[in-house]
Every structure is written in structure tokens, then in C-alpha cells.
C-alpha positions as CSV (number, residue, x, y, z in Angstrom):
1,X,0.0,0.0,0.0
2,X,1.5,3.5,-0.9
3,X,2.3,5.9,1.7
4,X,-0.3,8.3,0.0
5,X,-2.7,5.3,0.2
6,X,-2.0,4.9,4.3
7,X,-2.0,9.1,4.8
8,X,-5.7,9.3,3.3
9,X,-6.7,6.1,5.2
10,X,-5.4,7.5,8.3
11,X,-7.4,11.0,7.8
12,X,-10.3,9.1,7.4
13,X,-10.3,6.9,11.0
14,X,-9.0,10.4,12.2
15,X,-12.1,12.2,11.4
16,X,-14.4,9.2,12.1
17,X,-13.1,9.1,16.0
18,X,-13.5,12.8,16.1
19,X,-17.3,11.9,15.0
20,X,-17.4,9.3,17.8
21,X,-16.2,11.6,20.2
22,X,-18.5,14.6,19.5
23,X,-15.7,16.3,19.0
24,X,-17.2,18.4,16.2
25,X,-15.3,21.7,16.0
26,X,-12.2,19.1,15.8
27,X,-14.0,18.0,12.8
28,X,-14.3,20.7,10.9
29,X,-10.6,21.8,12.1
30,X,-9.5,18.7,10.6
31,X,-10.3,19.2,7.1
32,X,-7.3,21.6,6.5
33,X,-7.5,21.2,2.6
34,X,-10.9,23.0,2.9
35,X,-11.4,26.9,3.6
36,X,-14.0,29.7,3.3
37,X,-13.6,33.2,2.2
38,X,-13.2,35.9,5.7
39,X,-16.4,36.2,7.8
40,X,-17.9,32.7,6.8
41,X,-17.9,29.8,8.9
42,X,-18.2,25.8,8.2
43,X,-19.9,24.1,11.3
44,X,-21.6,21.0,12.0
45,X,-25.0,21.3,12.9
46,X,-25.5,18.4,15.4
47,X,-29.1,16.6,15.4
48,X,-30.6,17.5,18.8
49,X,-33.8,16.0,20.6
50,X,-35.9,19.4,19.7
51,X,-35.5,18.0,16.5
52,X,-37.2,14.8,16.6
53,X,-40.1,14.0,14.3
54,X,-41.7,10.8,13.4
55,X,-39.6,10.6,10.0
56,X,-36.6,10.9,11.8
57,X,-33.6,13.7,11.8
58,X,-30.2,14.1,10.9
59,X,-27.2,15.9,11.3
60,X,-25.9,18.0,8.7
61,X,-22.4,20.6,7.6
62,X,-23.5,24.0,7.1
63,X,-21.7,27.4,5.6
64,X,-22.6,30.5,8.5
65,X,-22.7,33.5,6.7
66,X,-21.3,37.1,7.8
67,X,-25.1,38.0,8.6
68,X,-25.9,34.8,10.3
69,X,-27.7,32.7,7.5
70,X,-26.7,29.0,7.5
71,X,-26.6,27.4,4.6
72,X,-26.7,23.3,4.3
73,X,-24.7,20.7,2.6
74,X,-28.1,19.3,0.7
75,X,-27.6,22.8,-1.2
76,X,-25.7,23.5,-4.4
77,X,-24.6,27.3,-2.7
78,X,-22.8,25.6,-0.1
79,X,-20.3,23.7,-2.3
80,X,-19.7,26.6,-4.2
81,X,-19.0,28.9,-1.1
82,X,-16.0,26.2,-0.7
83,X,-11.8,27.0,-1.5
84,X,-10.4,23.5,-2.1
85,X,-6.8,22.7,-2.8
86,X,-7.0,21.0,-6.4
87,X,-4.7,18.4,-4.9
88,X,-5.6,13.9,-3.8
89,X,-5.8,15.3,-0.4
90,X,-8.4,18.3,-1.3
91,X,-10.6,15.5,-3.2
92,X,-10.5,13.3,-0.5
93,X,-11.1,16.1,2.1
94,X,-13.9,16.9,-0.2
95,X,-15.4,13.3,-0.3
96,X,-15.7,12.8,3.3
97,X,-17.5,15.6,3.9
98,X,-20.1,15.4,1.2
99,X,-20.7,11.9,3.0
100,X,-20.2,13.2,6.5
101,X,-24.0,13.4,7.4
102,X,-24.1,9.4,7.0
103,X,-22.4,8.9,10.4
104,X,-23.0,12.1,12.2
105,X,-25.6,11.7,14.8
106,X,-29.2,10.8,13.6
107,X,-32.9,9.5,14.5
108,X,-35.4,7.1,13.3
109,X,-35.9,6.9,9.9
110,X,-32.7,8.6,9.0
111,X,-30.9,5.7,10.2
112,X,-31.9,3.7,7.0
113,X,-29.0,6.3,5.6
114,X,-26.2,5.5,8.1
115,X,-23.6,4.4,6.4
116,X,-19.9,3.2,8.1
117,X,-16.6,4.0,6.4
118,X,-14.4,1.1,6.2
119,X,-10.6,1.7,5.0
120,X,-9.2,-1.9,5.7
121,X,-10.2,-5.6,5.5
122,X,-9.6,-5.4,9.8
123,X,-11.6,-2.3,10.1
124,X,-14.6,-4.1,8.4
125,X,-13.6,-7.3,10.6
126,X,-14.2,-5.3,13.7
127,X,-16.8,-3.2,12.9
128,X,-18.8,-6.9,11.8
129,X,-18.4,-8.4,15.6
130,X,-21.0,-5.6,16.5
131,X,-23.6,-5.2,13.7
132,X,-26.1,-5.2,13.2
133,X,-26.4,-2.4,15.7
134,X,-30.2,-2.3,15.2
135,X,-31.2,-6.0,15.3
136,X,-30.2,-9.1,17.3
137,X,-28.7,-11.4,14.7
138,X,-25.5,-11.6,14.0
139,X,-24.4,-10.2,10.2
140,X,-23.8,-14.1,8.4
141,X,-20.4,-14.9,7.9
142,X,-18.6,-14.3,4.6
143,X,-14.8,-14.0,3.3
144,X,-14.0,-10.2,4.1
145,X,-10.3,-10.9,2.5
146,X,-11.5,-11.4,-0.6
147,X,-12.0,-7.8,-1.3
148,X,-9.6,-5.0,-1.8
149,X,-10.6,-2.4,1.1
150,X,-9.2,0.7,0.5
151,X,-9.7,4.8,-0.6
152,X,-9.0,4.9,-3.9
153,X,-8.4,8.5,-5.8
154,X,-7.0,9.3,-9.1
155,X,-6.9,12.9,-11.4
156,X,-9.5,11.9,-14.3
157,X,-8.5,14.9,-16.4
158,X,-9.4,17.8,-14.8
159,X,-11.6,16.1,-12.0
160,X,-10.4,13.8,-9.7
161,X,-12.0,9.6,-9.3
162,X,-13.0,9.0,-5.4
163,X,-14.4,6.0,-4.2
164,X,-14.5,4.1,-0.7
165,X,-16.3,1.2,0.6
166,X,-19.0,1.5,3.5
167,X,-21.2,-0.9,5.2
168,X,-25.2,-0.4,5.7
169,X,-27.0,-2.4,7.6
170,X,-29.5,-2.2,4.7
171,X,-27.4,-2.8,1.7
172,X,-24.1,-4.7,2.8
173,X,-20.3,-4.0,1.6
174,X,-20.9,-1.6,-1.0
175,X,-17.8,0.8,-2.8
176,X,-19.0,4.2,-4.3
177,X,-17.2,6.5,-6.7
178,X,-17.8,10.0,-7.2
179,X,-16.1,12.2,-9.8
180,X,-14.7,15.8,-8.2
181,X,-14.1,18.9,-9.6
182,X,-11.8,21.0,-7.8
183,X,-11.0,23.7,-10.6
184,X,-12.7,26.6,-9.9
185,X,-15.5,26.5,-7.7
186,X,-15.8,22.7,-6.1
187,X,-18.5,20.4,-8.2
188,X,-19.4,17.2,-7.2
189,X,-21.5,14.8,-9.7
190,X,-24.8,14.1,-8.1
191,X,-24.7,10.6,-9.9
192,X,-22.1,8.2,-8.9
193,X,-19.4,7.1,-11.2
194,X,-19.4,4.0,-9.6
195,X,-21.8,1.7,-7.3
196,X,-21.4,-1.8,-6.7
197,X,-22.8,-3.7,-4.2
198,X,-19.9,-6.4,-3.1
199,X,-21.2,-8.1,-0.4
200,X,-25.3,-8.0,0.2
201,X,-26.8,-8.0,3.5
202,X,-30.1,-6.4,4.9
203,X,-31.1,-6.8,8.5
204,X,-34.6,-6.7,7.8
205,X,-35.7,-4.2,10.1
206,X,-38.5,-1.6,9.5
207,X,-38.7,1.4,11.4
């Protein structure tokens, strides 16, 4: 594995223990690659029990602006309020937090979007001994080693290829790919390049 490889896989677990943690102004700290222009802010916006509904809630990134208007990571505005460095650690900065929300804190119904990054065959081994988190049976045993479980990023011309694996409780081992665009103001292609479902599993609950 390339040291590049490791440093991207390391960011990664670092953020997703600064998630565990609640640690979220460490969070958004973290992602160093990332900046807005003087008098905005980029903040987590942390579900909270006010929120609660019976469809569920979520956590979610937003952009503060100068007069005190957030704006969310569900909306174009906010991606192009972003400075990214047009470099494999400014893609990957970006990927994670487009795909932040899916392990933030949630409720209810949201939770049929959590999603948990895995960066290594052992990290998906571990994770395994304690899922499903929502049911009582244990995930069925399979060979983990026969996949290849790492961050994968590449310059595609002028955009940059970035796909990771995640598990869902309501989908299995599944690797996505999105294509980045760091030139100018940051674009990300609402369609995925790539989706593949490598290992299925669903644990059958409904909420």
C-alpha cells in the first residue's frame, strides 16, 4: 500500500473518531484542505432532541454567513462557497465531507442512511463483531479478504475519481465512486461514477 494510500486512510479513521467523540469543531478543524472566504464559517450542525419527528432527523455541515444565514450541505450554494486545494488530499477532504452526514448523529428513519466508512479488510472485521447495531442477529459470515478495502483516488483529467467502501445495515459491503471537480469552484456529480454492491446484506428491520 503507498504511503499516500496509508496518509488518506489515516485522515479518514481520524475524522471518524473525532465523529465518535462529539468532538465536532475538531472536525471541521481537521479538514485543512478545505477553507471559506473571511467572515464565513463551516460548522456541523449536530441533530438534537428538539428535532425529533416521526420521519426521523439528521445531522448535517452547514456554511454560517457574515449576517448569520446558514446554509446546508443538501444545497448547491454551499459547495460553491468552498476553497479546495485542487490536490488527492483536497478531493478526498472533499469526499468525506459530502458523505459526512451518514455517520453524524441521527434519529429514526434517517438511520436507514447510516452508512460506516471502512478503510481496511480489519476495520470491516471489527466493525462486523457488532452489527447489526439495530437487530439481534448476527451479520452471516462471509470471506472479508477477498476484497480489496481501501480509498481509492485518481486525477480523471481535470476532475479527480474518489471511491471508498461502507457498510449499511440495509445494503451490505458496497464501494461508491464519485467524480470531483476542484478547478474553480468545487462540483461534485450528483450521480455516482461508480456503485457496486460487493457483499449483500439487509437486516430486515423496518422502522
Amino acid at each position: 500500500m503507498s504511503t499516500m494510500t496509508n496518509a488518506v486512510e489515516k485522515f479518514g479513521k481520524h475524522i471518524q473518531d473525532l465523529v465518535k467523540q462529539k468532538n465536532y469543531d475538531a472536525v471541521i478543524a481537521a479538514f485543512n484542505k478545505i477553507k471559506v472566504s473571511e467572515g464565513f464559517k463551516l460548522a456541523i450542525h449536530a441533530f438534537s432532541k428538539e428535532e425529533e419527528c416521526g420521519m426521523g432527523a439528521e445531522s448535517y455541515t452547514v456554511i454560517i454567513t457574515p449576517e448569520g444565514e446558514t446554509i446546508p450541505d443538501k444545497e448547491k450554494e454551499f459547495w460553491k462557497l468552498l476553497q479546495v486545494e485542487d490536490s488527492v488530499e483536497g478531493a478526498w477532504q472533499v469526499y468525506l465531507l459530502r458523505n459526512l452526514w451518514h455517520y453524524l448523529p441521527m434519529f429514526w428513519h434517517a438511520f436507514y442512511e447510516e452508512r460506516h466508512y471502512v478503510y481496511s479488510a480489519d476495520q470491516l472485521k471489527r466493525l462486523l463483531r457488532y452489527q447489526p447495531r439495530l437487530g439481534d442477529a448476527p451479520v452471516p459470515a462471509f470471506n472479508v479478504d477477498r476484497f480489496e478495502i481501501h480509498p481509492v483516488i485518481w486525477q480523471d483529467g481535470k476532475s479527480w475519481q474518489v471511491g471508498a467502501h461502507y457498510w449499511s445495515d440495509f445494503g451490505g459491503l458496497i464501494y461508491e465512486q464519485l467524480k470531483i471537480s476542484l478547478s474553480g469552484k468545487v462540483h461534485i456529480y450528483s450521480r455516482p461514477a461508480c456503485c457496486k454492491t460487493l457483499h449483500h446484506y439487509d437486516c430486515g428491520i423496518c422502522f
